[in-house]
C-alpha positions, -999 to 999 in steps of 0.1 A, spaced: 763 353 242 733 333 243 700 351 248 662 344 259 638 346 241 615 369 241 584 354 242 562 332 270 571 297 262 543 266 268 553 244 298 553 214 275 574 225 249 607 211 255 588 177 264 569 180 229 602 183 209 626 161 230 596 133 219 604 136 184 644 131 189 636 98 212 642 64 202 672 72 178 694 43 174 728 59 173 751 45 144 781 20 153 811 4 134 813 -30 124 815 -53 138 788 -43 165 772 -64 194 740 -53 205 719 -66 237 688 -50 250 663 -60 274 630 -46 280 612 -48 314 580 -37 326 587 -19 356 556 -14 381 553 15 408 570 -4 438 603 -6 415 606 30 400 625 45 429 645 14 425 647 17 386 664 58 398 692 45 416 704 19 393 703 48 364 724 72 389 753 40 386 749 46 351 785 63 340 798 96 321 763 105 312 772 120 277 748 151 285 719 131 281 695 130 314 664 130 304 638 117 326 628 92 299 662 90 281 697 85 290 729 75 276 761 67 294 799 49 284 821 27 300 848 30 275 845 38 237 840 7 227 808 -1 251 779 22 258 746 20 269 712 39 269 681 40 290 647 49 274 611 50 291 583 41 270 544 38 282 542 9 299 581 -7 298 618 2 297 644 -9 273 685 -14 281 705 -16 253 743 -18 255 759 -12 219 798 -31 216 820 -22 189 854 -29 179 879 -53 196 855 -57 224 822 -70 198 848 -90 177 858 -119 206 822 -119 219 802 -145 195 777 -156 217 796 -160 254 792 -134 277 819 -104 269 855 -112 288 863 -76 286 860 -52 322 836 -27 305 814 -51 285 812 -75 317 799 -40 336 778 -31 313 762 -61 308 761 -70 346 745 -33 351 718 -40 323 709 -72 340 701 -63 374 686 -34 369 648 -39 384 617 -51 366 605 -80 343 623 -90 320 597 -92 286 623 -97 262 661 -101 257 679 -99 224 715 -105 215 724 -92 180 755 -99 162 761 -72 133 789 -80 106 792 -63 74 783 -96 48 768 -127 48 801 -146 40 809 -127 78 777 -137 93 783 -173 84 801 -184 114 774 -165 138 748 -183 122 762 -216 126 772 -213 160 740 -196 173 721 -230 178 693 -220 159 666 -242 150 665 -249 117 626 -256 116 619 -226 130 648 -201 117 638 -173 97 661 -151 73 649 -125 50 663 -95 32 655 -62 51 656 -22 43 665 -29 10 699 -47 12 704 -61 54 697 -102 58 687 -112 92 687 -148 102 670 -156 141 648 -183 150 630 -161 177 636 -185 207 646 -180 240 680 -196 244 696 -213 272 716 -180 282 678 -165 287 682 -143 255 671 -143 221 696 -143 190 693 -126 159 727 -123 129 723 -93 110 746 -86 79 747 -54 65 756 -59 30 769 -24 26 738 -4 40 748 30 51 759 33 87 727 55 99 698 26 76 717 1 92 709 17 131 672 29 117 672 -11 105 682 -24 138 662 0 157 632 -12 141 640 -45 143 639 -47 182 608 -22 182 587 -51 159 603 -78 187 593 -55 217 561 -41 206 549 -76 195 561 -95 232 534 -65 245 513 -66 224 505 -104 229 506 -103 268 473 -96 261 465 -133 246 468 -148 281 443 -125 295 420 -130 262 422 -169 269 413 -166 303 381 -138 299 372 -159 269 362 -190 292 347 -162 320 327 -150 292 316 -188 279 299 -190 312 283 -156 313 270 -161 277 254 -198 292 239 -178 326 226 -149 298 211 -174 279 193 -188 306 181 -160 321 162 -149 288 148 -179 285 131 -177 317 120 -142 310 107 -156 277 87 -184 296 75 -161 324 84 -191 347 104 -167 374 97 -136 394 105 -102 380 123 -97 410 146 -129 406 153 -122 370 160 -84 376 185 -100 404 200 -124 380 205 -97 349 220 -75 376 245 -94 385 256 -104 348 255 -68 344 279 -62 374 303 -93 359 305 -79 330 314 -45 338 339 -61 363 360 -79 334 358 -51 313 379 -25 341 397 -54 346 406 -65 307 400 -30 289 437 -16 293 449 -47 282 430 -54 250 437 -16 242 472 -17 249 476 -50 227 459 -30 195 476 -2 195 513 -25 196 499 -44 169 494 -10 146 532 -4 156 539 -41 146 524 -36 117 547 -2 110 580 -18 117 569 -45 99 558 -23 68 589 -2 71 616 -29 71 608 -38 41 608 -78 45 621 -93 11 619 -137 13 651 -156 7 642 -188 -11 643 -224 15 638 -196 43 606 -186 60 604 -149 56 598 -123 87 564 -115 76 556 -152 73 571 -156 106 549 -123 122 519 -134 105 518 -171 110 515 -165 153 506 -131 160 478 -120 135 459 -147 152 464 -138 190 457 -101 177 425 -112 162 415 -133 195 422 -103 216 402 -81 191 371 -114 192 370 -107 231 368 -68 233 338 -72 205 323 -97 221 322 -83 257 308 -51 242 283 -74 226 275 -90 257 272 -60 276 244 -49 250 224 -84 254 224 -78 289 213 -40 286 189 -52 261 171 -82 286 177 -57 313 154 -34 292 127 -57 281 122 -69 318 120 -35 331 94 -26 303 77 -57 313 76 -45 348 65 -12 344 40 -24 319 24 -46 354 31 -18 373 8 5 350 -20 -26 346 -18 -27 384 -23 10 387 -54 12 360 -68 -16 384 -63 4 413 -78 35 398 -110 17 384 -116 -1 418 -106 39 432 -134 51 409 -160 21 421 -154 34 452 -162 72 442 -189 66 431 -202 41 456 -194 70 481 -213 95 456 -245 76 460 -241 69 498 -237 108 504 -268 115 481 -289 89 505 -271 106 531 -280 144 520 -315 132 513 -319 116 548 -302 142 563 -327 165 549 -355 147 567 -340 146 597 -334 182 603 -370 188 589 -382 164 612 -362 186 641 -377 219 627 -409 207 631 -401 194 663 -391 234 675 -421 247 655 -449 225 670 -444 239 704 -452 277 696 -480 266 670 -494 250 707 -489 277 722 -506 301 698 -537 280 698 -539 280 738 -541 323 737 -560 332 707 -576 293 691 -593 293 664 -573 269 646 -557 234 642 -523 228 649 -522 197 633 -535 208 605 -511 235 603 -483 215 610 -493 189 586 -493 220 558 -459 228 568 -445 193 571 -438 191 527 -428 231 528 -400 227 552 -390 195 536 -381 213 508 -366 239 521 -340 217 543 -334 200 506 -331 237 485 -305 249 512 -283 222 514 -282 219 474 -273 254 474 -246 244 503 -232 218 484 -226 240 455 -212 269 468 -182 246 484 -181 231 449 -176 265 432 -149 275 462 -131 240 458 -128 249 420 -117 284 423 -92 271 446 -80 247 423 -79 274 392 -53 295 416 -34 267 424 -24 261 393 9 274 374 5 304 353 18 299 314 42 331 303 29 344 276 
């Protein structure tokens, strides 16, 4: 009797292990048929994708939600697997049923199924592959004669120490791809793990360079923002323009720019990390030339190191474009807060003219001030001096006015100077408590 266990397992864990028994090519007899497909299958077609896997027969145990298997007879079986961004079908024929294929469709009821099931299942088609698997090259000799390969372009190569493939990597009339593998007496599980990577180098490279269209296309976007860049810094170099029409213009490169790279970035990173997993298969298969051939590594190298590269030029040089435009971007702004601050020194010296200007005009202002009140006190004073003379006389109230004319002058002057400075010292103390005290 099976028991729990008897500690708190992580959510994740069967989806952690299950990935590292995924993608395992099961082994077949010889001779073997083998046709896969891979689609990419957007949102819209997922539930669509679910019920074509439910017609998928005797399941074999495995129903994974990224990994199934099922059999129409034991001779013909097929398997579903979900990667990242596409979904293979391969359908595996052994026995009587792979042996009176060659390269027509399969006359038997369970391969016709099967291969009508793989077929219509929903999503785009990115690559199809037949392979025929015999067990020598004297048995792959009729394959490879009959495949209509193009001699110009076929390729053949030893493989995984011992295997010789022979495809020319085109897209036949049937809509599939051919490729004649002979085993040459490699063990029964190599010869899967050789097939299996194989297709993976085939499927990883179709993805991987359905970023070249995209990279052709941003290329010639970025051509014209590179021109409109150029011109614009020009102008910012001459001076010829407004701030605010440059600052328009670099904005809307900027915005361009940011645009193509939400629109491209996936794509570009999708395309290197298939090209590192190229690379793997490519490293792991083990590619030895056949002499009068071109090898698979030729063949890999000739094509796709090049459309890698281009979609490599166009990430680096959108990310250098981006920086130009930050850097022009910068240099105007500095420029325009650099006016800004001239404009402001103006402001504040023709501020200080003013001060100043109104400094003096309240000193002729205090000064006349202070003659007028005198001139009013003396006005108030005169009439009881008047009236003093009329009751007791004996003296001039001219002459007494005239004495206190200077004294009250000054007086008027001393109090407002004394005025003025106490709402100096109070405007100062207020000041001193507005400000922020430090923490020691």
């Amino acid at each position: 009797m099976t028991q729990a266990p008897g500690f708190i397992e992580h959510p994740q864990r069967p989806e952690i292990v299950g990935e590292m028994h995924l993608r395992r090519f099961p082994a077949f007899e010889l001779p073997a048929q083998v046709i896969q497909l891979v689609r990419t299958v957007d949102q819209s077609q997922s539930s669509d994708e679910q019920l074509s896997l439910a017609a998928l027969p005797d399941l074999c145990g495995i129903t994974g939600e990224r990994h199934r298997e099922g059999r129409w007879s034991s001779d013909v079986r097929a398997s579903w697997e979900r990667h990242s961004e596409a979904s293979t079908i391969t359908v595996t024929m052994t026995g009587a049923v792979a042996q009176r294929i060659g390269w027509r469709r399969p006359d038997s009821i369970d391969g016709a199924a099967a291969l009508e099931w793989a077929e219509t299942a929903p999503g785009y088609v990115i690559r199809a592959t037949r392979i025929i698997v015999v067990a020598s090259d004297e048995a792959a000799g009729p394959f490879v004669e009959t495949a209509d390969f193009t001699q110009s372009h076929l390729v053949s190569c030893h493989v995984a120490d011992g295997a010789r493939i022979w495809s020319d990597f085109r897209i036949h009339k049937d809509g599939y791809g051919r490729i004649v593998i002979a085993a040459n007496g490699l063990p029964p599980v190599e010869l899967a793990s050789c097939v299996q990577r194989l297709q993976e180098l085939g499927n990883y490279r179709n993805l991987a360079l359905l970023g070249l269209p995209v990279a052709r296309t941003t290329w010639a976007r970025l051509d014209e923002i590179e021109r409109a860049l150029a011109e614009t810094g020009q102008a910012l170099l001459n001076g010829d323009q407004r701030d605010d029409d440059l600052l328009t213009a670099l904005t809307t490169h900027s915005e361009e720019l940011l645009s193509i790279t939400a629109e491209t970035e996936f794509r570009m990173s999708a395309t290197a990390a298939y090209a590192v997993i190229v690379a793997d298969r490519l490293r792991e298969l083990k590619a030895q030339p056949v002499k009068g051939f071109q090898s698979l590594t030729d063949f890999t190298s000739r094509r796709f190191n090049p459309a890698k590269r281009t979609c490599a030029a166009v990430s680096q040089r959108l990310a250098l474009l981006n920086g130009r435009a930050g850097q022009f971007t910068s240099l105007l702004r500095t420029r325009i807060e650099t006016n800004i601050e001239n404009q402001n020194g103006r402001l504040l010296a023709s501020m200080d003219r003013s001060i100043r200007m109104q400094l003096r005009l309240q000193h002729l202002v205090e000064g006349l001030s202070a003659v007028a009140i005198s001139y009013y006190l003396l006005g108030l004073i005169t009439y009881p001096i008047k009236a003093a003379e009329h009751v007791w006389g004996g003296f001039s109230p001219t002459s007494l006015l005239g004495v206190a004319a200077p004294l009250i002058v000054l007086a008027v002057w001393v109090a407002l100077q004394i005025m003025r400075q106490r709402l100096f010292r109070e405007d100062d103390q207020a000041l001193r408590l507005a400000k922020p005290h430090r923490g020691r």
